[in-house]
C-alpha positions as CSV (number, residue, x, y, z in Angstrom):
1,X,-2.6,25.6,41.1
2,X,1.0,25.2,42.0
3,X,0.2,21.4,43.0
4,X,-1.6,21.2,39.3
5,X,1.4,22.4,37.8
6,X,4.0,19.9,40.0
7,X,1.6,16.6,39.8
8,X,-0.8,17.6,37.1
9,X,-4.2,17.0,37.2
10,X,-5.7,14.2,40.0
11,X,-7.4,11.5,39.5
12,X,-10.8,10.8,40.8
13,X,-13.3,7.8,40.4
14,X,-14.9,7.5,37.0
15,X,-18.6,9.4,37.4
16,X,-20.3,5.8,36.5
17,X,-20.1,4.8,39.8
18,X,-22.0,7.4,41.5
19,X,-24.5,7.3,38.9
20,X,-25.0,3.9,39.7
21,X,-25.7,4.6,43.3
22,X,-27.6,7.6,43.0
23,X,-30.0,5.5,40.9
24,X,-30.0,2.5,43.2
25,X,-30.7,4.9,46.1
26,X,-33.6,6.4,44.5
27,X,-35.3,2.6,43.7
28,X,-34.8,2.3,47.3
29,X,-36.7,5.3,48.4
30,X,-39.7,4.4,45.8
31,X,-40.0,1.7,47.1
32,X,-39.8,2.2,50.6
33,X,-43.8,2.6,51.7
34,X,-44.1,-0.9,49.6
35,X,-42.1,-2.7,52.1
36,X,-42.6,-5.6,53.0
37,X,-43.9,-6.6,49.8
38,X,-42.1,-9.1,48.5
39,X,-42.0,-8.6,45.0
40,X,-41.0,-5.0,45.7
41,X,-38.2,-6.3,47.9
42,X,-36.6,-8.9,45.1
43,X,-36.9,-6.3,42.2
44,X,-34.9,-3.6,44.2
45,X,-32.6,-6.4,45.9
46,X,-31.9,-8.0,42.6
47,X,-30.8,-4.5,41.5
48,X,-28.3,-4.1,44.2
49,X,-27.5,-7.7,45.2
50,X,-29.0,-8.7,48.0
51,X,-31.7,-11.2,49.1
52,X,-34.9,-9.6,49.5
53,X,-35.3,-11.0,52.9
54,X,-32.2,-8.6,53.5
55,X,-34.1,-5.8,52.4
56,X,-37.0,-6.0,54.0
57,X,-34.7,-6.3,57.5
58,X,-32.7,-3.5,56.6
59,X,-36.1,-1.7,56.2
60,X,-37.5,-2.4,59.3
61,X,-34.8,-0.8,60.8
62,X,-35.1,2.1,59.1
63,X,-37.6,5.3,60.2
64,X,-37.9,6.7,56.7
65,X,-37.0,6.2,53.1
66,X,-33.9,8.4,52.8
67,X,-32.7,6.3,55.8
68,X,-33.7,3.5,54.1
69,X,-31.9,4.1,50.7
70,X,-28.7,5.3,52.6
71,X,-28.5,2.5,54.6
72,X,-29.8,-0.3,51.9
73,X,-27.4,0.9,48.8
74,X,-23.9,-0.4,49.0
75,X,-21.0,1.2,47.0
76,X,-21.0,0.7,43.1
77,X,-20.6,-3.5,42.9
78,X,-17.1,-2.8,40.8
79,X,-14.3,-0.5,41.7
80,X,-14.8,2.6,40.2
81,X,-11.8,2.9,37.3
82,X,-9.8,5.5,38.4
83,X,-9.1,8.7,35.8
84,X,-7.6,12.0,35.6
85,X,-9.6,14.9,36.4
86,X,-10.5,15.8,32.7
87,X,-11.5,12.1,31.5
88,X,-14.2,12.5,34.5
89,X,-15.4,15.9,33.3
90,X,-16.0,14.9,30.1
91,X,-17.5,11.7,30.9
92,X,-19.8,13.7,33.5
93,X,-20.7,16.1,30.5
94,X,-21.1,12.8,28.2
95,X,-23.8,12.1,30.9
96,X,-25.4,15.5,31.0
97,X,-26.1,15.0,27.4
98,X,-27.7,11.9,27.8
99,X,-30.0,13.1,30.3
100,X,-30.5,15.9,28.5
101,X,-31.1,13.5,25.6
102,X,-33.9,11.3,27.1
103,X,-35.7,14.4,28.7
104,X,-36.3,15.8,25.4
């Protein structure tokens, strides 16, 4: 709390960017058991930008689908903007709602 009160609140990366990996991670592990399809390959590289020859090698190395995903799924493709601690709590909670939204 002290460091709070001297620096005020961090910053941290805006939640977009892990939302965007999260969901490239699970395409990955859907589509996992598909490899090598092709088709399967250039839909999910096209998503994360790579060549779906590149996918289906990065598969073969892999001995499961979490493996796979982990290993497949680069970082978010731009720098996560970086914003104080409360910007990303309310963004997070802008994204709550949403989910929220589309379950309903």
């Amino acid at each position: 709390m002290r460091e709070i009160d001297f620096y005020g609140l961090p910053s941290v990366p805006h939640p977009n960017a892990a939302v965007w990996q999260y969901r490239a991670q699970a395409a990955a592990r859907s589509v996992f058991d598909t490899l090598p399809d092709n088709n399967a390959a250039m839909h999910l590289g096209g998503l994360i930008g790579l060549s779906a020859d590149h996918v289906i090698g990065v598969a073969r190395d892999c001995p499961n689908a979490e493996a796979f995903a982990m290993r497949v799924v680069p970082s978010a493709p731009e720098p996560a903007s970086i914003i104080p601690l409360d910007e990303a709590e309310l963004a997070l909670a802008a994204l709550e709602r949403n989910l929220y939204e589309q379950a309903a």
